[in-house]
ZAZARO-977066 format. One line per 3 residues: number of its first residue (from 1); for each residue y, z, x of N, C-alpha, C. Coordinates in nm, 3 decimals, m for minus. Example, Ala and Ser with C-alpha at 12.3 -4.5 7.8 and 13.67 -1.06 7.14 Angstrom:
% ZAZARO-977066
1 = m0.569,0.780,1.319,m0.450,0.780,1.230,m0.330,0.780,1.320; m0.225,0.708,1.285,m0.106,0.714,1.367,0.003,0.787,1.290
This chain:
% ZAZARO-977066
1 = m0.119,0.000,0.085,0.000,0.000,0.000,0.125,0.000,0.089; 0.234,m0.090,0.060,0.341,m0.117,0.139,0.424,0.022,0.115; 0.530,0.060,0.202,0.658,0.177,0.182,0.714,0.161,0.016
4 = 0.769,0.040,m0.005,0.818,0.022,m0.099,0.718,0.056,m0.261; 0.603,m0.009,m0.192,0.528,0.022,m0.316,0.424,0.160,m0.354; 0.458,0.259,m0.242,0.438,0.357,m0.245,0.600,0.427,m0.327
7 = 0.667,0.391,m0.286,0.846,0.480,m0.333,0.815,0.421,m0.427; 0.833,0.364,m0.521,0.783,0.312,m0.647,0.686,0.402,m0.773; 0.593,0.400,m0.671,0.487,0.493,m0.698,0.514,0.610,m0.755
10 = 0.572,0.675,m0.633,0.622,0.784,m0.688,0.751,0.846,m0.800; 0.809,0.729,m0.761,0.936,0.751,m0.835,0.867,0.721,m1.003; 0.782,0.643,m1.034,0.699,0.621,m1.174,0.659,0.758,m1.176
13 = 0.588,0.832,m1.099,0.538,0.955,m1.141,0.621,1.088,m1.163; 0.722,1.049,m1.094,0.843,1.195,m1.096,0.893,1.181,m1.261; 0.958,1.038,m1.293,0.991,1.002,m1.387,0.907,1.026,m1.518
16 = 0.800,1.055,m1.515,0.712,1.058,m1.557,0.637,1.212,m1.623; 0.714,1.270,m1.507,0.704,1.478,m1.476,0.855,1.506,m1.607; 0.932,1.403,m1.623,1.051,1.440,m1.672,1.162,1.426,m1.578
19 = 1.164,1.407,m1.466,1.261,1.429,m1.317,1.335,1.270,m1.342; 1.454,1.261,m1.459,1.512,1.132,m1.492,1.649,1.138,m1.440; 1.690,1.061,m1.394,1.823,1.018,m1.329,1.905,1.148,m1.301
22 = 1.883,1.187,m1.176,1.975,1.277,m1.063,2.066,1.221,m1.079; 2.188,1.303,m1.067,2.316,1.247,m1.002,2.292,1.318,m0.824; 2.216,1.404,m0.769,2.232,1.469,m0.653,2.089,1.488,m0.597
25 = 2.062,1.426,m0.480,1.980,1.525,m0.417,2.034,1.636,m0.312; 1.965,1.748,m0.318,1.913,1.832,m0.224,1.846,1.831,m0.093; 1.880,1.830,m0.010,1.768,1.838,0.100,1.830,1.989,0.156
28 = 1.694,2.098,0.164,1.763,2.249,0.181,1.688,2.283,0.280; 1.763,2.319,0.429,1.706,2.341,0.500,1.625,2.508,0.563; 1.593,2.543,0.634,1.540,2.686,0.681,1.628,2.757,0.632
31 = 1.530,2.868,0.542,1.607,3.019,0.487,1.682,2.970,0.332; 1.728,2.853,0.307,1.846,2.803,0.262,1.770,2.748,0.094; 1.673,2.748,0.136,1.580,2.676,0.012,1.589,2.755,m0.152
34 = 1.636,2.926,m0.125,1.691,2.973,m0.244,1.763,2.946,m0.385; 1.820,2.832,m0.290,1.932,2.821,m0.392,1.867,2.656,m0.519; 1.711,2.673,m0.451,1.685,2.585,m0.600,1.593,2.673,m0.716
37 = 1.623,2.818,m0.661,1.555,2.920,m0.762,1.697,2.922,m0.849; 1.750,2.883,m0.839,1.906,2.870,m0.953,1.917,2.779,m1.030; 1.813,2.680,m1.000,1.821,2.513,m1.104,1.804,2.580,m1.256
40 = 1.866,2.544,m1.391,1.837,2.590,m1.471,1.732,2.470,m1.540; 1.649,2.493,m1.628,1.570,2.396,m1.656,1.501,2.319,m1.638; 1.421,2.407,m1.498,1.361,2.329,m1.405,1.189,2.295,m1.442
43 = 1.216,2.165,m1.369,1.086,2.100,m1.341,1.058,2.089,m1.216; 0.916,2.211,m1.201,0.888,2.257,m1.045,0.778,2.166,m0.992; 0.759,2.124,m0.941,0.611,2.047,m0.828,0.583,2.103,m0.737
46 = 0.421,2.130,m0.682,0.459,2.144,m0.560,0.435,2.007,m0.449; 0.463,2.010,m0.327,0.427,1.888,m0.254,0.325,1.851,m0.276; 0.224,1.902,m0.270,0.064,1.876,m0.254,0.010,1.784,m0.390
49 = 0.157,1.837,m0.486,0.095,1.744,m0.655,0.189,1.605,m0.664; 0.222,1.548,m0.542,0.311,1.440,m0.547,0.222,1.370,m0.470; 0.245,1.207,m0.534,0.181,1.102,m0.437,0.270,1.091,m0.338
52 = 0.178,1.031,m0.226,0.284,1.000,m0.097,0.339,1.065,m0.055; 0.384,1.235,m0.082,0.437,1.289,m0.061,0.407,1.356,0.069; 0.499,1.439,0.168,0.406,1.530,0.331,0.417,1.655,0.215
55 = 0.393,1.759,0.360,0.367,1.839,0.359,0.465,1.972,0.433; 0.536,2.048,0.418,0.603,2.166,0.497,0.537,2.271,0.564; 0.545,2.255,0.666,0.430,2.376,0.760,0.522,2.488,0.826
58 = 0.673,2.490,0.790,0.762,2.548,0.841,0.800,2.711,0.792; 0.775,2.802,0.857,0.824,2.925,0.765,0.983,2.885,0.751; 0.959,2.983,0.571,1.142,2.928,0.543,1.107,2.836,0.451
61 = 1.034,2.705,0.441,1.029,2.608,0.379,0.936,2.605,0.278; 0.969,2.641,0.113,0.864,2.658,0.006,0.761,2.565,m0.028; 0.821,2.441,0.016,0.704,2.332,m0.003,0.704,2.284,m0.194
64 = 0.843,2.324,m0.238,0.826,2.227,m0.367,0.958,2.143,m0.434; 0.938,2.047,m0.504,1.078,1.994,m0.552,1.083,2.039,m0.711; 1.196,2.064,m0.693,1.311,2.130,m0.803,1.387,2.034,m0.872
67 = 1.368,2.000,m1.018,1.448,1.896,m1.049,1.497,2.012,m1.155; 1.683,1.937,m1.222,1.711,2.035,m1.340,1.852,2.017,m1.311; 1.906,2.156,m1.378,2.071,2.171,m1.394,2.122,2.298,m1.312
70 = 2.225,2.240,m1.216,2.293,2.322,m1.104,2.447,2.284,m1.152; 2.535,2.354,m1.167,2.673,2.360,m1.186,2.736,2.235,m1.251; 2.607,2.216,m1.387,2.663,2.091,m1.435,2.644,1.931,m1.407
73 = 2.537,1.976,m1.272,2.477,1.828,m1.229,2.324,1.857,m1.275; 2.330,1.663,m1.286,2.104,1.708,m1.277,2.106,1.664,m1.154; 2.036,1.746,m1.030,1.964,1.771,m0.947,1.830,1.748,m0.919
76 = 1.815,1.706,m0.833,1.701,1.726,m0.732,1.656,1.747,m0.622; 1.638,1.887,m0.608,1.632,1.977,m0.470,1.505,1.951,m0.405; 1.476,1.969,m0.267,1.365,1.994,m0.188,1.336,2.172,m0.129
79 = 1.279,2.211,m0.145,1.264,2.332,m0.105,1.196,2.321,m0.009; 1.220,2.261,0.093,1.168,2.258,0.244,1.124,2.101,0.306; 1.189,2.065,0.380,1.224,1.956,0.394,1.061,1.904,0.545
82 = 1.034,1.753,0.568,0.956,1.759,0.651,1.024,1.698,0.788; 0.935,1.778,0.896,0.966,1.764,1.046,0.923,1.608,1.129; 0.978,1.581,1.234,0.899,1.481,1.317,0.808,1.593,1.421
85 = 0.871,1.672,1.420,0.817,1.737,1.493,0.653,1.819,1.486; 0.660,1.804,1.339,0.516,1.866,1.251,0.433,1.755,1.274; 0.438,1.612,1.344,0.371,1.512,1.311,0.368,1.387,1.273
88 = 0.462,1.457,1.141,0.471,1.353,1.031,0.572,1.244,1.096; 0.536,1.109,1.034,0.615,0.979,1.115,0.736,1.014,1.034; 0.794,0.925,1.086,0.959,0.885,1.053,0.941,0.803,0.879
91 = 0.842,0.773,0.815,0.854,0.678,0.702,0.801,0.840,0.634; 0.736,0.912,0.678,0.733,1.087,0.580,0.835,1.151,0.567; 0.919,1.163,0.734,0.998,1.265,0.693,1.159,1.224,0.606
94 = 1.161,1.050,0.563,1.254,1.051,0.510,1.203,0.973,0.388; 1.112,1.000,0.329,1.053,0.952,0.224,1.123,1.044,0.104; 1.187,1.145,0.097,1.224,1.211,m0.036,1.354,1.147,m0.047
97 = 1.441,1.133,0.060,1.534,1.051,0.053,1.546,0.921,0.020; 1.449,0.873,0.009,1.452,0.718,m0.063,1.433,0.747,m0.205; 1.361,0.828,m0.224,1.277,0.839,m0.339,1.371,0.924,m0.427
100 = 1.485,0.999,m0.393,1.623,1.004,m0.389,1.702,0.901,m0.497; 1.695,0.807,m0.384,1.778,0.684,m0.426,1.711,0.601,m0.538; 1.582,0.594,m0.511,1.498,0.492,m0.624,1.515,0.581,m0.740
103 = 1.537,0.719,m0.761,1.582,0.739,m0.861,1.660,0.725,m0.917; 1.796,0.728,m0.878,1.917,0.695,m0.906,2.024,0.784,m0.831; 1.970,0.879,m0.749,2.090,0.998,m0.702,2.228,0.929,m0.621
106 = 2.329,0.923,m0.647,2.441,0.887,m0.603,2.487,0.923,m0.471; 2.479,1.082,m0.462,2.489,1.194,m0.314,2.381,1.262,m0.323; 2.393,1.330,m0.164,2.308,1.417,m0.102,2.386,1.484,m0.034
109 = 2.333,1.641,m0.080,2.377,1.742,0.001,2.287,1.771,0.092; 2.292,1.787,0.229,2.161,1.798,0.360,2.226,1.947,0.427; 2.162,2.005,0.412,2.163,2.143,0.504,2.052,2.171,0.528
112 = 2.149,2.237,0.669,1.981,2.270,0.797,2.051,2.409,0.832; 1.953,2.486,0.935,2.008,2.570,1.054,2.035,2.560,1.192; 2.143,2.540,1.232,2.116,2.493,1.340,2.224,2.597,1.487
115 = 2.210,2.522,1.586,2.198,2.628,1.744,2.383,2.611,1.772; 2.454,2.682,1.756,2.629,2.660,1.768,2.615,2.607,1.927; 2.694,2.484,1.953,2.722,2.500,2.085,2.900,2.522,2.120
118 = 2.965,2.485,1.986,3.085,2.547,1.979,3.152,2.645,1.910; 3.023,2.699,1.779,3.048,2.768,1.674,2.912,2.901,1.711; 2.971,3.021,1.644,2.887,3.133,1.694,2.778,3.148,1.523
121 = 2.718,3.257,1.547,2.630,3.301,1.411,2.676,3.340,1.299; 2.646,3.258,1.192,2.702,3.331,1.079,2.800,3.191,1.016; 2.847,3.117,1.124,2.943,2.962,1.083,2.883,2.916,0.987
124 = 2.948,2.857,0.881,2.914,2.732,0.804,2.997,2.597,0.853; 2.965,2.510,0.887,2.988,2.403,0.942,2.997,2.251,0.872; 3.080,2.218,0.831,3.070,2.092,0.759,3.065,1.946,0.875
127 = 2.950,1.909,0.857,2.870,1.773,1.003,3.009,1.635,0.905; 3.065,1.637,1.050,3.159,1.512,1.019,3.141,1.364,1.069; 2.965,1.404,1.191,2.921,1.263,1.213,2.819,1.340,1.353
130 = 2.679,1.268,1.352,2.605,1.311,1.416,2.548,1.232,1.571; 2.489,1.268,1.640,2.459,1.222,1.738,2.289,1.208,1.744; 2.235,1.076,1.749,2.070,1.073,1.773,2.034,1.106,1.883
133 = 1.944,1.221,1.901,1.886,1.216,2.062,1.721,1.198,2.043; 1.691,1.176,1.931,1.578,1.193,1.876,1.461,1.095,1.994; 1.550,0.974,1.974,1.484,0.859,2.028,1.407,0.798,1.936
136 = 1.418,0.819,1.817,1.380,0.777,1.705,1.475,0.679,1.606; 1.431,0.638,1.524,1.483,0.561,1.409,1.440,0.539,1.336; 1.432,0.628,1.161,1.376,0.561,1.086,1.358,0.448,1.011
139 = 1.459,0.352,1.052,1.460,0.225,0.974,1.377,0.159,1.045; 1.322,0.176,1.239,1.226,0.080,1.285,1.153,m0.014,1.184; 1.101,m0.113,1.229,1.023,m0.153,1.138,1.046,m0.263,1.015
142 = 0.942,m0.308,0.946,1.031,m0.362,0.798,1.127,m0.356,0.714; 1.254,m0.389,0.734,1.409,m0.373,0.696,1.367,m0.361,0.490; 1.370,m0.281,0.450,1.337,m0.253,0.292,1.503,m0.337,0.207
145 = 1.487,m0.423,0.215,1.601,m0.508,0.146,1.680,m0.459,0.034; 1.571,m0.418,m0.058,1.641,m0.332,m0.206,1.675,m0.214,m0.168; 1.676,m0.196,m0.066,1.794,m0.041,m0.016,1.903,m0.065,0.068
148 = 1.875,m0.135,0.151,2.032,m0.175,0.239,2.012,m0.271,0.315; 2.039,m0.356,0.421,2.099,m0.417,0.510,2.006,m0.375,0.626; 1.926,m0.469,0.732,1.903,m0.457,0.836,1.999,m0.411,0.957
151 = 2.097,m0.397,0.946,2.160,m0.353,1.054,2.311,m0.255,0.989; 2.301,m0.135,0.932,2.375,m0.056,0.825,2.485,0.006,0.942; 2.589,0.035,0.852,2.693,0.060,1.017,2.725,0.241,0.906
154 = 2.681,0.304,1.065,2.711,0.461,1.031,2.822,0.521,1.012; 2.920,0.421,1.048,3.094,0.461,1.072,3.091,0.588,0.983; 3.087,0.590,0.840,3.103,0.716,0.717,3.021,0.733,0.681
157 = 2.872,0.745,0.774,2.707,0.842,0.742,2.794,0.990,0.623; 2.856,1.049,0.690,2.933,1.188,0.643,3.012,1.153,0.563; 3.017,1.187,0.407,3.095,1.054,0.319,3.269,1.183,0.370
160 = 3.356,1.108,0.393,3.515,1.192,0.467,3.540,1.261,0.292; 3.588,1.211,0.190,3.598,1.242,0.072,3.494,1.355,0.034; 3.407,1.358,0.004,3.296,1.484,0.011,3.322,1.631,0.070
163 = 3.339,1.576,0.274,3.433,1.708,0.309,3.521,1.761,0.287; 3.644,1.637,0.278,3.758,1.729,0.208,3.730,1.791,0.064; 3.674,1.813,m0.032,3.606,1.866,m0.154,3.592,2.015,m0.085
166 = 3.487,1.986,m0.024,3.414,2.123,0.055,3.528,2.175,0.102; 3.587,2.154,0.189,3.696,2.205,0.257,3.772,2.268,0.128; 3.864,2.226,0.060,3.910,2.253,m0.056,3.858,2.430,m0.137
169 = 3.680,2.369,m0.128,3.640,2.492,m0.238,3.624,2.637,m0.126; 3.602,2.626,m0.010,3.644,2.694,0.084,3.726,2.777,0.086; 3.889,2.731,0.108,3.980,2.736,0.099,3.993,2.814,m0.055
172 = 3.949,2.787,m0.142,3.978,2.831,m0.254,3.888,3.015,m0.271; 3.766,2.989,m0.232,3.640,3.087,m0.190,3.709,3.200,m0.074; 3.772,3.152,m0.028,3.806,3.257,0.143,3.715,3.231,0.249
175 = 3.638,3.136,0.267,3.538,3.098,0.358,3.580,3.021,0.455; 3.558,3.049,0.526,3.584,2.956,0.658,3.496,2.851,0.698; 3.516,2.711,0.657,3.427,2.613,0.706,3.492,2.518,0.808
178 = 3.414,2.544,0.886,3.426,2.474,0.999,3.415,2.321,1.020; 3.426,2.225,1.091,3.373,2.107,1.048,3.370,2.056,1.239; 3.248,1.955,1.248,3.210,1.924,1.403,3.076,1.875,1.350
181 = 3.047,1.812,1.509,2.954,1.686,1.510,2.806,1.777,1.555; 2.682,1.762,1.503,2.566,1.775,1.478,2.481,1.673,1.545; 2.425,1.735,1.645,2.328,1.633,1.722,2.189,1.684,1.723
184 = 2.135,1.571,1.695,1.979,1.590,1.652,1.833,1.567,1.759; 1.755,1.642,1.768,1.672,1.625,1.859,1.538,1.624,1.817; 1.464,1.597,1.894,1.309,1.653,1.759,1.232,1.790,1.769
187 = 1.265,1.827,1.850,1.200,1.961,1.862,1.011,1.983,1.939; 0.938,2.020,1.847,0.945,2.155,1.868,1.000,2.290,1.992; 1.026,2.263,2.075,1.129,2.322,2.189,1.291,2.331,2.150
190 = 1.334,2.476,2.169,1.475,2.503,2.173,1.503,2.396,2.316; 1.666,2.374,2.312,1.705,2.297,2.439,1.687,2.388,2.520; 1.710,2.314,2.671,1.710,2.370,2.771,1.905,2.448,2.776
193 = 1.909,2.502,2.868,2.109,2.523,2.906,2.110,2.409,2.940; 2.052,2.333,3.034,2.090,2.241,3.110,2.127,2.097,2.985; 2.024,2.097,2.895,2.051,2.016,2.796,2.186,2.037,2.707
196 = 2.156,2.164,2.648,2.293,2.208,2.604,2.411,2.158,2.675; 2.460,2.217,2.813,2.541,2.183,2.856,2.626,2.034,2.856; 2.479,1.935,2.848,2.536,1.814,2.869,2.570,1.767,2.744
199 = 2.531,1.822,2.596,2.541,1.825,2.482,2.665,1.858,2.439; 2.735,1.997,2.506,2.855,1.973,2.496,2.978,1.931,2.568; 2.947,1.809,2.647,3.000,1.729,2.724,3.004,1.599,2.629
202 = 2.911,1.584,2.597,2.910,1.468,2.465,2.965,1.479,2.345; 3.051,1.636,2.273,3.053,1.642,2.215,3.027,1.709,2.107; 2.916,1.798,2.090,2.855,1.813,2.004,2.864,1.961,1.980
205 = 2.880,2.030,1.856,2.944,2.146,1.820,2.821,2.208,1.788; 2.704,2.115,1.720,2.554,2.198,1.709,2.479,2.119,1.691; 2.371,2.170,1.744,2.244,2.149,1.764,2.096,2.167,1.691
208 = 2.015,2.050,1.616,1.933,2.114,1.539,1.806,1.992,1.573; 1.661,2.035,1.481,1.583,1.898,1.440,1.552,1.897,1.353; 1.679,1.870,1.278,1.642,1.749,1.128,1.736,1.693,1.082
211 = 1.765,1.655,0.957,1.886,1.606,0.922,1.957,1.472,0.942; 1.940,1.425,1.098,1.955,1.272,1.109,1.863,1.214,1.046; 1.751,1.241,1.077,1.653,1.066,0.950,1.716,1.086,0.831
214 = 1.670,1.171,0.778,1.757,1.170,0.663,1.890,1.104,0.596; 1.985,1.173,0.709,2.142,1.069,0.650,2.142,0.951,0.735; 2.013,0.872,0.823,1.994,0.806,0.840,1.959,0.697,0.735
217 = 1.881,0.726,0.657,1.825,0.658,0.495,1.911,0.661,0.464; 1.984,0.806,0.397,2.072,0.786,0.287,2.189,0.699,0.272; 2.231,0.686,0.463,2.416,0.590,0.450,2.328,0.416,0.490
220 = 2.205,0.372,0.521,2.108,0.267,0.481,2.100,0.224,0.326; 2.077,0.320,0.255,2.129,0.311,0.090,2.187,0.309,m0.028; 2.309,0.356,0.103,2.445,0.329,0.005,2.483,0.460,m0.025
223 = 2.371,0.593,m0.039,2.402,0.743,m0.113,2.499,0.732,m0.015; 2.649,0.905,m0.068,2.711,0.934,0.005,2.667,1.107,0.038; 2.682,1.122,0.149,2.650,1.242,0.186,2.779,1.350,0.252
226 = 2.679,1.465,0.214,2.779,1.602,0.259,2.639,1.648,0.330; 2.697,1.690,0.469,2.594,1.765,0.512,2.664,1.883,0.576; 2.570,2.018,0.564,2.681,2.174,0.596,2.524,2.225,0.659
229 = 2.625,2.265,0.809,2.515,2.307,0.891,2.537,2.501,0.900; 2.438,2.554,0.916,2.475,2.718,0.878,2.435,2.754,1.069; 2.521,2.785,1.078,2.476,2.843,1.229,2.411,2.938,1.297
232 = 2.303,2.966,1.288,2.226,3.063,1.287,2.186,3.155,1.431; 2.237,3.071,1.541,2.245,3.141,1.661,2.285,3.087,1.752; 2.326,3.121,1.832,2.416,3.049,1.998,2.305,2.946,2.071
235 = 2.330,2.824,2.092,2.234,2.748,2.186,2.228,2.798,2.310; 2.137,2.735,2.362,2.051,2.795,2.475,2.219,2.785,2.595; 2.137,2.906,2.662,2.276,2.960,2.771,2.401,3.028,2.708
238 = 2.412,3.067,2.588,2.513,3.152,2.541,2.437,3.250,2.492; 2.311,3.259,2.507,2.229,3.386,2.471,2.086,3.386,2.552; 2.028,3.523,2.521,1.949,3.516,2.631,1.831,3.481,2.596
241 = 1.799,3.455,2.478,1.670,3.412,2.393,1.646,3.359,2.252; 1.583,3.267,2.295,1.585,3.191,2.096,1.448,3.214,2.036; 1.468,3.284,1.911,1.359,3.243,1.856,1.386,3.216,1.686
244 = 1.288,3.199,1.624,1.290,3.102,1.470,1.354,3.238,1.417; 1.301,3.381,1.435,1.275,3.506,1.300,1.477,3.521,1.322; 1.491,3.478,1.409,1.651,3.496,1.393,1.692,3.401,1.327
247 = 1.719,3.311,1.341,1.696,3.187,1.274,1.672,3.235,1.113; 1.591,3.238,1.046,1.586,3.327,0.923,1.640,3.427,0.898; 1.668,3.528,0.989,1.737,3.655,0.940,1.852,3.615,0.941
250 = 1.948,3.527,1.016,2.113,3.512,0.996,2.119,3.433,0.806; 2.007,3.332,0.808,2.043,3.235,0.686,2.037,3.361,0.559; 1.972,3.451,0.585,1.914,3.569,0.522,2.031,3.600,0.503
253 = 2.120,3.678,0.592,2.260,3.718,0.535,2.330,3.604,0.490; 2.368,3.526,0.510,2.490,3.425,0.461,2.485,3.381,0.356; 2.296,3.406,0.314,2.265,3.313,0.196,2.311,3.323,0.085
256 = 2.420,3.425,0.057,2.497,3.446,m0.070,2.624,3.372,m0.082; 2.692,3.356,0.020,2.813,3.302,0.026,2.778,3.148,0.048; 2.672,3.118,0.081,2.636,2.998,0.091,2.586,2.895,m0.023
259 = 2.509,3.016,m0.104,2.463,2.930,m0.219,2.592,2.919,m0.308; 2.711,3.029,m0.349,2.759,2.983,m0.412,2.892,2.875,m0.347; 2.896,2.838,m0.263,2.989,2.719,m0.182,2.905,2.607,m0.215
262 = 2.784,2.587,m0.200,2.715,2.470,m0.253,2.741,2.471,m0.406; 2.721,2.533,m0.472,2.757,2.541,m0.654,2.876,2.483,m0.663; 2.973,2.571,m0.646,3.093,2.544,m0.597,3.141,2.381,m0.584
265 = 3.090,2.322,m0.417,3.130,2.184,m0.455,3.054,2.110,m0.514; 2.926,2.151,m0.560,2.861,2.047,m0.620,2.928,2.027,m0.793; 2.998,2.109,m0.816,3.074,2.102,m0.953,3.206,2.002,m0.929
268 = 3.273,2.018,m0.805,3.346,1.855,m0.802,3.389,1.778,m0.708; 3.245,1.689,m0.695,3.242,1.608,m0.613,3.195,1.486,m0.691
């Protein structure tokens, strides 16, 4: 079965669950996945009951999609998004994101956790344009015509209109959002300092692995995206040790002020 006629597939079967024309997807990264226990009227799945669908092996990541009503939008959330790093190819880990679009979702909100290399713990960060270090690309391959253009130009991957929104409800909230460039790697390994370092020589305010395939598809398809990175700990060489359970415990605190800033702009954007 071809990509296309697998996204198809599924999108007949979601449609099918009741999951009819999103205006929004979700993609919710580590710790962050809470906030689709708020969908009102939800229609829950888990991965394992979707065709074509991966799999989440990530603590943090619930492993189901959330369709329904969030601040007046119909939605469709991921409660744990999939890795390159777990395995899964590049046509898995941005398969909800198409399947996204074949539904009809207009935007995507993408949040991850990721390593500050200019922002400390606790930041919310609005990604104003990212950097691939992946060495990857998910469009390799058979250019899918009924989604975009063989050669899609990233100039506004980060739709600019979207942030200023965010920025706005911020501002309105008392929150401080930050905004800087997000560079993506695949993981499973924290960077080195030495990597870091040269990371922020290039630029780059934080550091994570996920999130590019993703708004890789999505600005390939035309969706516009907001992506808000939560900063969950200092990259390597501004601290003396990384590990994931921190990583969860910061998203753990923030996760209140966070879910309602997502509510927030997802009511007007």
């Amino acid at each position: 079965m071809s990509l296309l006629e697998k996204i198809n597939e599924t999108k007949v079967f979601l449609e099918e669950k009741g999951m009819l024309k999103p205006e929004f997807g979700l993609i919710l990264g580590s710790g962050l996945g809470e906030l689709a226990d708020e969908i009102d009227n939800a229609i829950v799945l888990d991965y394992a009951a979707i065709p074509n669908w991966g799999q989440s092996t990530v603590v943090g990541h619930a492993g189901k999609l959330v369709y329904g009503d969030l601040a007046g939008r119909k939605v469709l959330a991921l409660q744990g998004r999939f890795h390159f790093y777990e395995g899964n190819p590049m046509n898995t880990v941005t398969f909800p994101a198409r399947v996204m679009k074949a539904l009809g979702c207009q935007g995507v909100i993408v949040t991850n956790a990721a390593g500050g290399i200019g922002y400390g713990p606790g930041t919310l960060m609005a990604i104003s344009d990212h950097i691939n270090m992946t060495g990857q690309n998910p469009l390799i391959g058979e250019n899918l015509e009924e989604f975009g253009p063989r050669f899609p130009d990233m100039s506004d991957a980060y739709t600019a209109a979207y942030r200023e929104k965010a920025h706005a409800v911020a501002d309105k909230m008392g929150i401080k959002l930050e905004e800087g460039v997000y560079l993506g790697v695949t993981g499973p390994t924290y960077e080195t300092p030495a990597e870091i370092r040269a990371f922020k020589t290039m630029g780059a305010h934080a550091v994570g692995m996920s999130t590019v395939p993703e708004v890789i598809v999505a600005a390939h398809s035309g969706m516009k995206v907001l992506g808000i990175s939560a900063i969950t700990n200092f990259a390597a060489g501004f601290q003396s040790e990384l590990n994931h359970e921190e990583v969860v415990e910061v998203t753990q605190q923030i996760k209140g002020n966070f879910k309602e800033f997502i509510k927030q702009t997802l009511e007007v954007l």
